[in-house]
C-alpha positions in Angstrom: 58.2 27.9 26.8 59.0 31.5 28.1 60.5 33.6 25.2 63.9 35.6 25.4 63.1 39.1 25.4 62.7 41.1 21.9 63.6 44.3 22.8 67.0 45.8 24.1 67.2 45.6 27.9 68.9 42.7 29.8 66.9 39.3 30.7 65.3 38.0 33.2 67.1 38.6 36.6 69.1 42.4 35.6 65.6 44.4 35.7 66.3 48.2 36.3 64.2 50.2 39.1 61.5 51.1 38.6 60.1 48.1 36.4 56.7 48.8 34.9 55.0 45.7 33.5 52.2 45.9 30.6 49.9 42.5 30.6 47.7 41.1 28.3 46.5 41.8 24.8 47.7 44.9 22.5 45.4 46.6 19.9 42.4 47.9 20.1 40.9 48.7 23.1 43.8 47.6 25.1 46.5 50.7 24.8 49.8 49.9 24.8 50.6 53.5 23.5 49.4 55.2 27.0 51.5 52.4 28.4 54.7 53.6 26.8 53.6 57.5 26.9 53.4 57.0 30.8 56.8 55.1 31.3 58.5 58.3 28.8 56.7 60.5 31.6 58.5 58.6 34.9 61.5 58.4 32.8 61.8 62.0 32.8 61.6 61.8 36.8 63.8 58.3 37.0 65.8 57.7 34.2 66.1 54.0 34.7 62.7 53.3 34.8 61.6 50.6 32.3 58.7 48.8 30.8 58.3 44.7 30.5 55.5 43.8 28.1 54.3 40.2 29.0 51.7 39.5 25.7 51.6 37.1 22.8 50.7 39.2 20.4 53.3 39.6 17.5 56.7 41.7 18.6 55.9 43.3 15.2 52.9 45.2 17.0 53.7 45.5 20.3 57.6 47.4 19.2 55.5 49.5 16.2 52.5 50.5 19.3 55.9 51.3 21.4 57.5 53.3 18.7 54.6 55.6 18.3 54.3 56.3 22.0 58.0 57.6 22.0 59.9 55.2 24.2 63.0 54.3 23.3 63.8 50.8 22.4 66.3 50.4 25.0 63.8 51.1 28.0 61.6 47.8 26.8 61.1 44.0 26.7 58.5 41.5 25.0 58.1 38.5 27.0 55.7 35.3 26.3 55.1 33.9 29.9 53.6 30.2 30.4 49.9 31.1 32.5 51.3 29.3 35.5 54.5 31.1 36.2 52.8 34.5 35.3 52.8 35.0 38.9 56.9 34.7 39.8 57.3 37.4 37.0 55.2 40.0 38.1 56.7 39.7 41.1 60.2 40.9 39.3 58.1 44.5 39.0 57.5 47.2 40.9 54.1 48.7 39.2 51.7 47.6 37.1 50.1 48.9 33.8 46.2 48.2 32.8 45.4 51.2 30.1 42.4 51.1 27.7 40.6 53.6 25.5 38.2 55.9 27.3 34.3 55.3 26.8 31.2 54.5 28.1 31.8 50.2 28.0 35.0 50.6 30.2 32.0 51.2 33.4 31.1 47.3 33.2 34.4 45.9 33.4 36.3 44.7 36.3 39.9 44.1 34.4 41.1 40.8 36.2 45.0 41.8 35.5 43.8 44.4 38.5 43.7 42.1 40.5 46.7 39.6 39.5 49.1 43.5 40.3 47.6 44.3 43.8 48.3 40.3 44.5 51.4 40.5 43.6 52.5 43.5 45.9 52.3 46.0 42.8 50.2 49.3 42.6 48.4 49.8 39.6 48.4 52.8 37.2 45.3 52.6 35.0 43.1 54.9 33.2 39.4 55.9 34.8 36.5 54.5 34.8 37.5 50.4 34.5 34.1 49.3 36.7 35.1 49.2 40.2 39.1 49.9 39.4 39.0 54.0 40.3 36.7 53.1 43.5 40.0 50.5 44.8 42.9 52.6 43.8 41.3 55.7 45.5 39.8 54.1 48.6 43.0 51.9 49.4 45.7 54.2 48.5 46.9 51.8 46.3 47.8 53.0 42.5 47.4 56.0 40.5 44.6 57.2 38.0 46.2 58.6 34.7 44.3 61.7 32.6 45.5 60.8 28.8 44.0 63.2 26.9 47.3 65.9 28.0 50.9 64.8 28.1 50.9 67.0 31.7 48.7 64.1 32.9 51.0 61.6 32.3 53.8 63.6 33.7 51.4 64.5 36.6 50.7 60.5 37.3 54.5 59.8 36.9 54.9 62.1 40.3 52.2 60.7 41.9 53.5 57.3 41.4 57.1 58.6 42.4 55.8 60.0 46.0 53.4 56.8 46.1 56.3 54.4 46.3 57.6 56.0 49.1 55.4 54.5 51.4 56.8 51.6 52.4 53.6 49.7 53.5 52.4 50.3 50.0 53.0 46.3 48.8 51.5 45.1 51.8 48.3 47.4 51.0 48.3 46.2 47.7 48.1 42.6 48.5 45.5 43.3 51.6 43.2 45.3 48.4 43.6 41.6 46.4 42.2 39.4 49.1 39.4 42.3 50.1 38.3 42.6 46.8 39.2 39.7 44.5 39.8 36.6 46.3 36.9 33.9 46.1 35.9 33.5 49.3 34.8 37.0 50.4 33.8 37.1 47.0 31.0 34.7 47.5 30.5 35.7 50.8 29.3 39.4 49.0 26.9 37.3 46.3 25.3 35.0 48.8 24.7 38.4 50.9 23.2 39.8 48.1 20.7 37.2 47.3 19.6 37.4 51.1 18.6 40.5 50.7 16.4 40.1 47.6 14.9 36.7 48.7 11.6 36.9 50.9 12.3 36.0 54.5 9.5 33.5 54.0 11.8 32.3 51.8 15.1 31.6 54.5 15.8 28.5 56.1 15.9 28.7 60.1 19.3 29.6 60.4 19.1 32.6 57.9 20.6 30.7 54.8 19.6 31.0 51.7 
């Protein structure tokens, strides 16, 4: 069952604009805190602008992590969402959230919630270096890398985000990113490619397949 929100803004169907949305786990390595540092920086720009955290870990945590970042009770949900309609809500949001601590491990990921966002029409602000993330959001125009070691680089990824939205393609690029990079078919199409080229042409069947 979906849970009612925890925190102070309206429920499902009265979101404000713009609607940031946080997914997944909260606590170590997963930073909820840059999450809520970055929605205080596009508050400053659009006062309205809101963050809806879609986790099961305990409201205890996630409105303590939120706390310490500075955002304001009132600019925040908690939601529990059932795997299979994960999909309908992110479509409720107009940007999503995928920040974890900076180091060297972060190079060998590729964070799936990535690609859930772009499918779901939303650009993605995320921190650098999350395997291939910085290499999609730069090449396709479609989300904004976020310095967190000043409060300037929030601030300065709030306006980026801000002038990003103004392109009106921008969820349509965003979904095109999802099926070039993430969905199964080209996908495999990329690996069986791959093992062409390491496998002895001896090794090939007439017609070039593996």
């Amino acid at each position: 069952r979906r849970r009612e929100p925890e925190a102070g803004l309206p429920g499902r169907g009265a979101y404000r604009s713009p609607s940031a949305v946080y997914l997944g786990s909260v606590g170590g390595r997963y930073r909820l805190d840059f999450a809520g540092r970055f929605v205080g920086a596009l508050r400053e720009l659009q006062p309205d602008a809101s963050l809806t955290v879609i986790s099961r870990a305990p409201a205890e945590l996630v409105g303590g992590t939120l706390d310490r970042s500075g955002l304001p009770r009132a600019a925040w949900r908690l939601l529990a969402v059932a795997h299979r309609d994960v999909p309908n809500e992110l479509r409720r949001h107009d940007v999503g959230l995928l920040f974890h601590t900076p180091g060297i491990s972060e190079h060998g990921g590729s964070p799936t919630k990535v690609g859930e966002y772009l499918a779901s029409g939303l650009p993605v602000v995320a921190t650098p270096n999350a395997g291939d993330t910085d290499a999609i959001i730069r090449g396709d125009g479609v989300g904004v890398l976020v310095d967190v070691s000043t409060e300037e680089g929030f601030r300065s990824a709030a306006r980026a985000l801000v002038a990003l939205r103004a392109n009106k393609g921008l969820a349509t690029s965003c979904r095109a990113a999802a099926m070039r990079y993430y969905a199964l078919g080209p996908a495999c199409e990329r690996q069986l490619d791959l093992y062409r080229q390491l496998t002895p042409r001896r090794g090939r069947s007439p017609d070039g397949q593996v």
